[in-house]
KEVEXVO-685950 format. One record per residue (C-alpha): x, y, z; residue in three letters. Coordinates in steps of 0.05 Angstrom, whole numbers. Each point is the difference from the previous one (the first is absolute). Last residue first. Layout:
% residues N
<gulo xx="X" yy="Y" zz="Z" drenpa="ALA"/>
...
This chain:
% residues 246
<gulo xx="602" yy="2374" zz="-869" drenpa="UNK"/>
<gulo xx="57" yy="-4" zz="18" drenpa="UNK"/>
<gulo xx="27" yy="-48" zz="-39" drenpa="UNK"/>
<gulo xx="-35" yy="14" zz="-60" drenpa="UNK"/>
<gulo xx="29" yy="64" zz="5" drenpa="UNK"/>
<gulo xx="76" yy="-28" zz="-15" drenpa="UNK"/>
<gulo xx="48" yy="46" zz="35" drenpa="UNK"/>
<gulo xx="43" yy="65" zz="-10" drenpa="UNK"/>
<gulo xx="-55" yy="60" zz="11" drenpa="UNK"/>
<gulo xx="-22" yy="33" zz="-63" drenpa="UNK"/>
<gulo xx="28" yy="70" zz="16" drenpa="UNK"/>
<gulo xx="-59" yy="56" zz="-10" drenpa="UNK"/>
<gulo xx="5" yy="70" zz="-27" drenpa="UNK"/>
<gulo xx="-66" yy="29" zz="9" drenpa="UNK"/>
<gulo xx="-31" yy="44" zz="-60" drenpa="UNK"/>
<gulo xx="-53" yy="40" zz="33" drenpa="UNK"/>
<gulo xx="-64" yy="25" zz="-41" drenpa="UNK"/>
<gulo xx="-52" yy="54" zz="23" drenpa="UNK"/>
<gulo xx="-58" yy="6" zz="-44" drenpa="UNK"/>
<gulo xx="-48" yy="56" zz="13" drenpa="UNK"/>
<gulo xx="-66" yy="25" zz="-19" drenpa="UNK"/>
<gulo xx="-55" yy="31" zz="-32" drenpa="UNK"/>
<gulo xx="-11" yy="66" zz="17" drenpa="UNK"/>
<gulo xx="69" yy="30" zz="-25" drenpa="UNK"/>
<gulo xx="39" yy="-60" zz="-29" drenpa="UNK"/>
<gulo xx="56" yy="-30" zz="36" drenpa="UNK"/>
<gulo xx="64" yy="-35" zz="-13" drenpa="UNK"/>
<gulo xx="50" yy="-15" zz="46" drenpa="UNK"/>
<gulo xx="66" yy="-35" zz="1" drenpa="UNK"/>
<gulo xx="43" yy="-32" zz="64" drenpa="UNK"/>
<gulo xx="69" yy="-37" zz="-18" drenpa="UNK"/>
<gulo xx="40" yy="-47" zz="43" drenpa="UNK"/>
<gulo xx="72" yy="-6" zz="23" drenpa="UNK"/>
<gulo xx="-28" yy="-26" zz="73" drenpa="UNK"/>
<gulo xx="24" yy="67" zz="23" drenpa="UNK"/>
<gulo xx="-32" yy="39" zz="-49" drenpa="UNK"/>
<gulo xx="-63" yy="-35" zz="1" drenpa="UNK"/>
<gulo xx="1" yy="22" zz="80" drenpa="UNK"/>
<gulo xx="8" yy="75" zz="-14" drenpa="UNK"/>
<gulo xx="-59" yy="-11" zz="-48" drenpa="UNK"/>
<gulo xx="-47" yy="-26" zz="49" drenpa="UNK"/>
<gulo xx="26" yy="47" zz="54" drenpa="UNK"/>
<gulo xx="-15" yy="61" zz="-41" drenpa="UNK"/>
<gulo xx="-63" yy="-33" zz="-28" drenpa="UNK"/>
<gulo xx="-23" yy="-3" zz="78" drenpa="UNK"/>
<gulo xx="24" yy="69" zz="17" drenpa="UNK"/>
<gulo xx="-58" yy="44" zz="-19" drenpa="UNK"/>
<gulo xx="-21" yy="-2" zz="72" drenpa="UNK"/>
<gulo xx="-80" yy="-10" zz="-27" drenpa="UNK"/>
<gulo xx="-77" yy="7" zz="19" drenpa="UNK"/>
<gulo xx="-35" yy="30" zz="-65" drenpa="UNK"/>
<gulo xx="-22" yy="67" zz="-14" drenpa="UNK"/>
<gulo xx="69" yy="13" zz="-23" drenpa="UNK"/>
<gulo xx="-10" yy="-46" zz="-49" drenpa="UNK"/>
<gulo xx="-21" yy="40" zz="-74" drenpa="UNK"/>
<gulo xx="62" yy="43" zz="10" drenpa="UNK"/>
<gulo xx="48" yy="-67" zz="16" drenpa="UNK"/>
<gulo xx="33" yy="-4" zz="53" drenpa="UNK"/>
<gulo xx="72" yy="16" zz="15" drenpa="UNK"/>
<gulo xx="30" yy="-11" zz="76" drenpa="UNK"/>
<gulo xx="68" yy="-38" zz="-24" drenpa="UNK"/>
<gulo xx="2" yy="8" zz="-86" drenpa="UNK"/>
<gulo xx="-13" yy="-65" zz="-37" drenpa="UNK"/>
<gulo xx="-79" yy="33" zz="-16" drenpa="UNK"/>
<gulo xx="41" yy="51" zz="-38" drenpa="UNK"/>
<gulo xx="12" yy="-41" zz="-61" drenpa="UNK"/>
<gulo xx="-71" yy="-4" zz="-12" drenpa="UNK"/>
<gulo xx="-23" yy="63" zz="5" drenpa="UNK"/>
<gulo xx="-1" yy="33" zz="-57" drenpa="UNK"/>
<gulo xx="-46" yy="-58" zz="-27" drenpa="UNK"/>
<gulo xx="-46" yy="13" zz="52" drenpa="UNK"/>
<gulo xx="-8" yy="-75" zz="44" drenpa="UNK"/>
<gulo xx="-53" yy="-38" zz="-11" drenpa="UNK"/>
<gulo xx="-68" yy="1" zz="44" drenpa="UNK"/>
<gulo xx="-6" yy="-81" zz="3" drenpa="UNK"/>
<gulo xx="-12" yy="-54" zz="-43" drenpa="UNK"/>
<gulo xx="55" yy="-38" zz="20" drenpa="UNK"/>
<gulo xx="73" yy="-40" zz="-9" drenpa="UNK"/>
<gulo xx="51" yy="-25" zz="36" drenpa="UNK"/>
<gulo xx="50" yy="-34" zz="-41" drenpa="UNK"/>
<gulo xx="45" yy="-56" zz="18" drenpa="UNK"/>
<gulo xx="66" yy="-14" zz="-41" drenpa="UNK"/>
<gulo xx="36" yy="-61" zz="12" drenpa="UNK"/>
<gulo xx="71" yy="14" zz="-24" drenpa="UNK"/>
<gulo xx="67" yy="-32" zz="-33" drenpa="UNK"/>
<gulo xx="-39" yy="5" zz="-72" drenpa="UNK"/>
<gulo xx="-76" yy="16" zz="13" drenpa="UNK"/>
<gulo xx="-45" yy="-45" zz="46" drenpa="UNK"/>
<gulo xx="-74" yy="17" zz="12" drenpa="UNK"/>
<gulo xx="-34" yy="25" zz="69" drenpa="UNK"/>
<gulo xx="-66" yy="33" zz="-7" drenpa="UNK"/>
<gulo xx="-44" yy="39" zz="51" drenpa="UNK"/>
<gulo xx="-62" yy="38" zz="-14" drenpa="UNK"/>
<gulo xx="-38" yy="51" zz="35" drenpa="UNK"/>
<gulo xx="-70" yy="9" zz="-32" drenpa="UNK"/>
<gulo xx="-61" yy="52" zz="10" drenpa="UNK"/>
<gulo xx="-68" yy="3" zz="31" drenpa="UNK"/>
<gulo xx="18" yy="45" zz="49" drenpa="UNK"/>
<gulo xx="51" yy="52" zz="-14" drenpa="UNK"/>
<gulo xx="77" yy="-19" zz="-5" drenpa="UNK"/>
<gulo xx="55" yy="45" zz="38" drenpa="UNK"/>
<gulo xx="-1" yy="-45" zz="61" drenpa="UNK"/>
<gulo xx="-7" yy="-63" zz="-33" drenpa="UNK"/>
<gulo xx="62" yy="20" zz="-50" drenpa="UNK"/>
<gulo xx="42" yy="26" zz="55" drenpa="UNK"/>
<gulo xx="-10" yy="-55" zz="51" drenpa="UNK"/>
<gulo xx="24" yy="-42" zz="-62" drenpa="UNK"/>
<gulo xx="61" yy="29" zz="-7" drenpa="UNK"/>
<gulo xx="21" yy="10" zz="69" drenpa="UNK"/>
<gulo xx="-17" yy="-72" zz="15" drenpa="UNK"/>
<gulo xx="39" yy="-22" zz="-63" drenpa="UNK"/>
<gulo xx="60" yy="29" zz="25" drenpa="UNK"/>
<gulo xx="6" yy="-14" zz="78" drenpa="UNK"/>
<gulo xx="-22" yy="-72" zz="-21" drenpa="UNK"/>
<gulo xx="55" yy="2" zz="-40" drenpa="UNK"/>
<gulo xx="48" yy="23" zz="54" drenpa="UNK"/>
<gulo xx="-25" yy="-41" zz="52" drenpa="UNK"/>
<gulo xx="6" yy="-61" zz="-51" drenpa="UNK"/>
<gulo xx="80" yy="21" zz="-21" drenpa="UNK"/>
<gulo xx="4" yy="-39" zz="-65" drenpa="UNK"/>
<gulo xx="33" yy="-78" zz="-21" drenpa="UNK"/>
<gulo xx="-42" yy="-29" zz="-41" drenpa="UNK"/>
<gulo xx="-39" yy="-62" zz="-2" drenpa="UNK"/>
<gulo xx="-71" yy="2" zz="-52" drenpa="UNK"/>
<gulo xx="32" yy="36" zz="-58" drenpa="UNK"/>
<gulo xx="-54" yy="26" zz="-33" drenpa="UNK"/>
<gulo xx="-15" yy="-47" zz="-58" drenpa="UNK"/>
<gulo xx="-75" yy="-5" zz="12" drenpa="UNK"/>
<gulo xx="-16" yy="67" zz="1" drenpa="UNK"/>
<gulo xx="-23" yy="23" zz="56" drenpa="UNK"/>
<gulo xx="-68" yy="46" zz="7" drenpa="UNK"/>
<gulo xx="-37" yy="37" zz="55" drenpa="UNK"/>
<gulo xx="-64" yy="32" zz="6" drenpa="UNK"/>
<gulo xx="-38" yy="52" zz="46" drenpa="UNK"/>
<gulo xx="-66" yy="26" zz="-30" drenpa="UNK"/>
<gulo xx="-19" yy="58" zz="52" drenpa="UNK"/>
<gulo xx="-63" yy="4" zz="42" drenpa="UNK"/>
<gulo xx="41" yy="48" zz="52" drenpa="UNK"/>
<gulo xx="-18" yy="-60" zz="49" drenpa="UNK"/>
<gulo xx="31" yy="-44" zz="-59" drenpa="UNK"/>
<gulo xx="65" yy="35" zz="3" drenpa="UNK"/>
<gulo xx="2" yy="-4" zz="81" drenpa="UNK"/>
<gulo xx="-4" yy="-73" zz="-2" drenpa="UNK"/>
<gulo xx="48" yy="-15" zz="-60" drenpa="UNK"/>
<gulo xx="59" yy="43" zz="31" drenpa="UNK"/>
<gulo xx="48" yy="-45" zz="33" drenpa="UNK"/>
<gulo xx="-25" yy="-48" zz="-47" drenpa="UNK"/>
<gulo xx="50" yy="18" zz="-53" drenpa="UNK"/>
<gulo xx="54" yy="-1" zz="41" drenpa="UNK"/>
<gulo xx="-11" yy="-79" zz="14" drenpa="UNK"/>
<gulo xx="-12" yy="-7" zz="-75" drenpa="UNK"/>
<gulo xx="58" yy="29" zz="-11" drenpa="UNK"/>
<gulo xx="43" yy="-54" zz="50" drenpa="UNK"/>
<gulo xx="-39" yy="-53" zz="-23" drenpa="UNK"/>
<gulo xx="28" yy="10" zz="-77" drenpa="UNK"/>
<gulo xx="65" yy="23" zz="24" drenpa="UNK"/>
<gulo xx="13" yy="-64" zz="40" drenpa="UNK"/>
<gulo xx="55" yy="34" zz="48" drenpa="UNK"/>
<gulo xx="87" yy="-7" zz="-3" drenpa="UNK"/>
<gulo xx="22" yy="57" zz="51" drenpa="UNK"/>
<gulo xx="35" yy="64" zz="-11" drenpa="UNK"/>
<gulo xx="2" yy="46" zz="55" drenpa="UNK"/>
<gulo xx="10" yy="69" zz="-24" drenpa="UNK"/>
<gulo xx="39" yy="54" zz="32" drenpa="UNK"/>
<gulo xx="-7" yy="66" zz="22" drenpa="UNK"/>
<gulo xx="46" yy="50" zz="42" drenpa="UNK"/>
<gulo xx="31" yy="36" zz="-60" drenpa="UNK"/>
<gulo xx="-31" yy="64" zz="42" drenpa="UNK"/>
<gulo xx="-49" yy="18" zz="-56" drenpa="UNK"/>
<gulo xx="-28" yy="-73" zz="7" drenpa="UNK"/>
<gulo xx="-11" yy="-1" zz="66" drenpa="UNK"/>
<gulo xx="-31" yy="71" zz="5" drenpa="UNK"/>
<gulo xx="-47" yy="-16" zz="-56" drenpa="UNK"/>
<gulo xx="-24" yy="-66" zz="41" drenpa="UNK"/>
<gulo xx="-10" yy="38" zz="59" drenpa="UNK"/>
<gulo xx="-39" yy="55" zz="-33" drenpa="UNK"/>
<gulo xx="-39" yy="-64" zz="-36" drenpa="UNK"/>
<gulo xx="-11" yy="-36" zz="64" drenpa="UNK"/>
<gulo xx="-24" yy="71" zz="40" drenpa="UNK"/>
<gulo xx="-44" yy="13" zz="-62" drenpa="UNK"/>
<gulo xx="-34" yy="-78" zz="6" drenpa="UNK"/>
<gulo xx="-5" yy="-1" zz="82" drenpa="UNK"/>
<gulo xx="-45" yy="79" zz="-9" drenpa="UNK"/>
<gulo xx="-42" yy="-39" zz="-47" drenpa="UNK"/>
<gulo xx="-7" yy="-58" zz="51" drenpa="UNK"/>
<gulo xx="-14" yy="43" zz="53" drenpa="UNK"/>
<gulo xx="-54" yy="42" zz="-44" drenpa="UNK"/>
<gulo xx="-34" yy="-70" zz="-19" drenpa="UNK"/>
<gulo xx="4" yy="-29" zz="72" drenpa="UNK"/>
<gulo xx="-30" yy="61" zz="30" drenpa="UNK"/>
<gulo xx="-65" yy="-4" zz="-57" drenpa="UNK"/>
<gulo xx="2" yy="-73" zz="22" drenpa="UNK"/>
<gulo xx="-17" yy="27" zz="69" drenpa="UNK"/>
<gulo xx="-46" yy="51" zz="-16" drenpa="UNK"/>
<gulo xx="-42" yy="-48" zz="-34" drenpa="UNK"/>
<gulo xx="4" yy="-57" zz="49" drenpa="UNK"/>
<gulo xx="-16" yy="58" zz="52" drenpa="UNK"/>
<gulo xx="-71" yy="27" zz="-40" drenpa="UNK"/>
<gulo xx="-11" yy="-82" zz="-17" drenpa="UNK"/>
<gulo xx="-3" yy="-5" zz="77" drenpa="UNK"/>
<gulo xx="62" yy="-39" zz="42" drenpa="UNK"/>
<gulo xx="-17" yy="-55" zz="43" drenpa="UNK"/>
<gulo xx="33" yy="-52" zz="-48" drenpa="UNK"/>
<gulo xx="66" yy="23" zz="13" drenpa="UNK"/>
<gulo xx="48" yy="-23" zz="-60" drenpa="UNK"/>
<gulo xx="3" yy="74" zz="-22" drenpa="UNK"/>
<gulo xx="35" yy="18" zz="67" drenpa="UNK"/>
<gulo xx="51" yy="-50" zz="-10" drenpa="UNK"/>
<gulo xx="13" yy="30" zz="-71" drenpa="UNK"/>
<gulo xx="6" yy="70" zz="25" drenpa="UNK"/>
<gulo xx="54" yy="-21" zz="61" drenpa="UNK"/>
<gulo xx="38" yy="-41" zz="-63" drenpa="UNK"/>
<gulo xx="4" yy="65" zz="-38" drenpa="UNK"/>
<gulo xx="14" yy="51" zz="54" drenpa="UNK"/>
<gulo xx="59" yy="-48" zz="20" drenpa="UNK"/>
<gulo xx="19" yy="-4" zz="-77" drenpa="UNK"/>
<gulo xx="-2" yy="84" zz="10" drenpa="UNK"/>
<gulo xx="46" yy="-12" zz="58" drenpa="UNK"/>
<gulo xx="58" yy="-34" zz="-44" drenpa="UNK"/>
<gulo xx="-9" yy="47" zz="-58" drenpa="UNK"/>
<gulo xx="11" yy="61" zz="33" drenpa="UNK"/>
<gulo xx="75" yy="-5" zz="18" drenpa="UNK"/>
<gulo xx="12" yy="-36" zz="-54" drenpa="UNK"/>
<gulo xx="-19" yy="54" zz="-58" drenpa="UNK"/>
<gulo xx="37" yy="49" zz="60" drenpa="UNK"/>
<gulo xx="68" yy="-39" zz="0" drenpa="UNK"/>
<gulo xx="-6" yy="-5" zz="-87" drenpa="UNK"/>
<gulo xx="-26" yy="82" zz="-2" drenpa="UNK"/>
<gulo xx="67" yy="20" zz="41" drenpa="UNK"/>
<gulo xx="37" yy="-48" zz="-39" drenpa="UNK"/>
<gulo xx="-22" yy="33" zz="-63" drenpa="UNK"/>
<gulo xx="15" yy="64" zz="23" drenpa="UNK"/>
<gulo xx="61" yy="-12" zz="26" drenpa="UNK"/>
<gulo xx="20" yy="-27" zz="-68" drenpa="UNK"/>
<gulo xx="-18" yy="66" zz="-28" drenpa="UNK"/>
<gulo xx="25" yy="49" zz="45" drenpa="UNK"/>
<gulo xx="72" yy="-44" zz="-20" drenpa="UNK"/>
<gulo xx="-14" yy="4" zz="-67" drenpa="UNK"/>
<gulo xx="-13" yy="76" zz="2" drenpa="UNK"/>
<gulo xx="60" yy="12" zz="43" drenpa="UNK"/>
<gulo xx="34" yy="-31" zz="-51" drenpa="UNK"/>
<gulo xx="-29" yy="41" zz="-62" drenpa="UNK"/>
<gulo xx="15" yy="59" zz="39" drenpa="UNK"/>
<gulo xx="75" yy="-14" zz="10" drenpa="UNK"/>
<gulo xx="3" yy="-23" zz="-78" drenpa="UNK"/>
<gulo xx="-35" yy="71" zz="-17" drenpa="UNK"/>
């Protein structure tokens, strides 16, 4: 059994550092395809009929550069291979810059997109920004994706002992109460998603991140009417006086 369980581990690591090389591999010319795509969507001589199949080619290649990130990203992190970069930021600015990210595309779905700091939020701490941004963007691309029309994604950031927790939250499909643990799982979706576009990874790598920055990731959802996704992010207070810097 210990001889099989080593030439497990071993099929295992080659495995992920066959699907690391190949995650690589394809994401360099698909950024090609990307920039070719946006070039051709600048031309003014192009017909609504090409602008539309155009951005419709920009959509799937972007999709296709998101699941090749998050493979990558899993394949980093299961090979001990990942590491944060710390860095002091603004926090307030820096959620409202992730915030934005999506506020175009959740009012053309005719959503009510809304964000909230409290006013003792930490304003200089010391987080990885990639790796935030990482987080939040999964979460909220998530809650406008899975939220009819007419409905509300919310963001709110508060303090709470040695954190600053942020919740996510909407007025989307819900999750099945059976369910809910599962949707941590690589490749799960939901029963009441599959008809929508999805790797299933991105809560994978949101929570595989929390861990590493000693964090903690809770759900609760309601069948129907909605979700609330809430990360509690260890921060260090960087070592100067803000009114300096700021």
């Amino acid at each position: 059994l210990s001889d099989v369980n080593a030439k497990l581990m071993v099929a295992s690591r080659h495995k992920d550092q066959f699907l690391a090389m190949v995650s690589h591999a394809m994401r360099t010319p698909l950024n090609g395809v990307k920039g070719f795509l946006s070039l051709l969507a600048d031309r003014a001589e192009l017909g609504a009929q090409a602008q539309a199949e155009v951005t419709g080619a920009q959509n799937a290649a972007s999709h296709l550069l998101t699941v090749i990130n998050d493979l990558l990203d899993l394949s980093q992190i299961s090979q001990g291979r990942f590491s944060l970069n710390p860095q002091v930021i603004h926090l307030h600015n820096g959620l409202r810059d992730i915030f934005r990210t999506l506020e175009s595309h959740a009012h053309n779905l005719d959503l009510t997109y809304q964000m909230t700091i409290a006013p003792d939020v930490p304003a200089w701490v010391k987080v990885d920004p990639d790796r935030l941004a990482q987080i939040l963007i999964n979460l909220l691309a998530n809650a406008v994706q899975y939220t009819p029309s007419g409905g509300t994604v919310a963001v709110f950031a508060r303090p709470r002992d040695l954190f600053v927790e942020v919740g996510v939250v909407d007025t989307g499909i819900g999750i099945p109460e059976k369910e809910v643990q599962s949707i941590f799982d690589s490749f799960f979706r939901a029963s009441n998603a599959e008809h929508i576009q999805g790797t299933g990874l991105g809560l994978v790598i949101v929570k595989q991140f929390l861990d590493i920055h000693h964090g903690k990731l809770s759900v609760t959802s309601t069948l129907g009417e909605g979700t609330t996704f809430c990360i509690d992010l260890l921060y260090r207070i960087p070592d100067f006086n803000e009114s300096s810097e700021s």
